[in-house]
Structures are given as structure tokens and as C-alpha cells.
C-alpha positions in Angstrom: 129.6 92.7 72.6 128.2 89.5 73.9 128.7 89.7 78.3 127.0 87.0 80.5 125.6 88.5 83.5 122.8 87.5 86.8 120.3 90.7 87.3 119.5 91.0 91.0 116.7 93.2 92.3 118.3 93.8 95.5 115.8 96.6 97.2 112.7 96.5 95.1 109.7 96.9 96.8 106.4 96.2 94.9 103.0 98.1 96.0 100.1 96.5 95.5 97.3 98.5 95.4 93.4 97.3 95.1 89.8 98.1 96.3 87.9 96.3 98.6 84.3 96.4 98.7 81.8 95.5 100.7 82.8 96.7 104.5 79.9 98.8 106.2 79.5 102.2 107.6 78.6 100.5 110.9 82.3 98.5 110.6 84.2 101.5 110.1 82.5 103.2 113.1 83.1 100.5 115.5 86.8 100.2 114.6 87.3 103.9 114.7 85.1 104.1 118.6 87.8 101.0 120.0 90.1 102.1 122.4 93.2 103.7 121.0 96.4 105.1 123.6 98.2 107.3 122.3 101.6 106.6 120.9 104.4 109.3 121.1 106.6 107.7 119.4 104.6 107.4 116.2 102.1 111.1 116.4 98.8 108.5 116.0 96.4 106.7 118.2 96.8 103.0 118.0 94.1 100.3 118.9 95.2 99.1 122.4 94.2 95.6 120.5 97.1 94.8 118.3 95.3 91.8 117.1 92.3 93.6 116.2 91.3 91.0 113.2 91.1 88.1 115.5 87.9 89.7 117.1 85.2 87.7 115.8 82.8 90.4 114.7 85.7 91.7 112.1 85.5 88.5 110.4 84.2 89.7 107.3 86.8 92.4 106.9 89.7 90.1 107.5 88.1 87.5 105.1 87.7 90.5 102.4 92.1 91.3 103.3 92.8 87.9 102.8 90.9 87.5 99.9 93.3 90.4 98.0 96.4 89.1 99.5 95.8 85.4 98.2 95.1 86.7 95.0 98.3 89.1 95.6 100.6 85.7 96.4 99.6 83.1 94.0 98.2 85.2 91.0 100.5 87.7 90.8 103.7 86.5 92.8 103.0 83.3 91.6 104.0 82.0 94.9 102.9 78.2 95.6 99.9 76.8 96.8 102.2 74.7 99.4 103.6 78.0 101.0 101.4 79.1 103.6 101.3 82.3 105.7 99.4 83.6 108.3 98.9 87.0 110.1 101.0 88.2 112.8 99.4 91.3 114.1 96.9 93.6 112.8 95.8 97.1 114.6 93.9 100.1 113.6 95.5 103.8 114.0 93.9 107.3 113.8 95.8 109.9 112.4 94.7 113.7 113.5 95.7 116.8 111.5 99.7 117.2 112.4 100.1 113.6 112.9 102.7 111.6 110.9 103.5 108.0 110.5 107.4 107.7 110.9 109.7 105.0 108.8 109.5 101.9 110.0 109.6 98.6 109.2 108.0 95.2 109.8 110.9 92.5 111.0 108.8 89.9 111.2 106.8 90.1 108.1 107.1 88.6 104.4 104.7 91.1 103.5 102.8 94.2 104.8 99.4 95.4 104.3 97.4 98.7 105.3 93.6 99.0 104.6 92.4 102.8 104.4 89.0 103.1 106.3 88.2 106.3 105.9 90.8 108.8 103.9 89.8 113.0 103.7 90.8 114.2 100.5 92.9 117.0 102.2 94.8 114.4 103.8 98.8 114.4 103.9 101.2 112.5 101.1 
């Protein structure tokens, strides 16, 4: 039986996953000793800076992020070198034992990206 048809994947969602090396001890203890407020809505602490990779002395991490998400967009997604983007936001939350991060979703982002800094290996799924 020979049928034309167009293949759409409507609701895929790809998950990149990588390893990024190179950010300090003395990095992941300054982000984690910023001030966080907590958020009700979300059972977390979140940085009261929700641009948290503009400050200068993070420069390295964000260079390190942006590194893996240009190789993300044009190796893998093959997306053009003429398409740029640029980062919204960026934020760091705490999660304690019983707190949960609830759906959600990113309206004004092509693409999403979280960065582990430190991860127990008891922690939740």
C-alpha cells in the first residue's frame, strides 16, 4: 500500500543532558550563601537576583552554560549561525528536604536550561 503522508512532532520535548566542568567549590558556595526569599508558591528558596548570571564574578559559569548550549543549537539542532539568542533570566533555587518544584513552564523562552550545583544522592526524582 503506497500512502503519502507529512509526520509532525507536535509535543516532543528533547533533553539535553551534559557535564560541565571546571566551576569551583568557592563558586558553588557563594551562589548557595546569596540571598534567597522564600517562595510559597513553588516549596524552594529563590535568589532574590533573578539575573544572577549577569553578576560579573559568575562570568566563568555562564561562559561554561553558553558554551554547552552553542554546541546544543548549532551541532546538534543544527540551528544557523545567523539566529541569535540571548538569556532572559537566570536565578539559583535551594531545594530543602519536602520541597518540590511544581509544573511550570517558560513563556518566554525557545529553550530552558537548569545547571545542578550540588545534587545529594538521596535526593527526590
Amino acid at each position: 500500500m503506497n500512502i503519502e503522508y507529512n509526520l509532525t512532532n507536535l509535543f516532543a520535548v528533547p533533553v539535553f543532558n551534559t557535564v560541565i566542568n571546571g566551576i569551583t567549590d568557592y563558586d558553588k558556595i557563594s551562589l548557595t550563601n546569596i540571598e534567597y526569599e522564600r517562595s510559597d508558591y513553588n516549596s524552594c528558596s529563590i535568589s532574590e537576583n533573578k539575573y544572577i548570571l549577569e553578576d560579573q564574578k559568575y562570568s566563568f559559569i555562564k561562559s561554561k552554560i553558553l558554551e554547552k548550549f552553542e554546541f546544543y543549537v548549532r551541532d546538534i539542532l543544527q540551528v544557523s549561525a545567523d539566529i541569535d539568542f540571548y538569556m532572559t533570566n537566570s536565578w539559583t533555587i535551594k531545594h530543602k528536604k519536602g520541597d518540590k518544584a511544581v509544573e511550570h513552564n517558560h513563556v518566554n523562552s525557545i529553550l530552558s536550561g537548569v545547571y545542578y550545583l550540588n545534587v545529594d544522592e538521596n535526593s527526590g526524582d
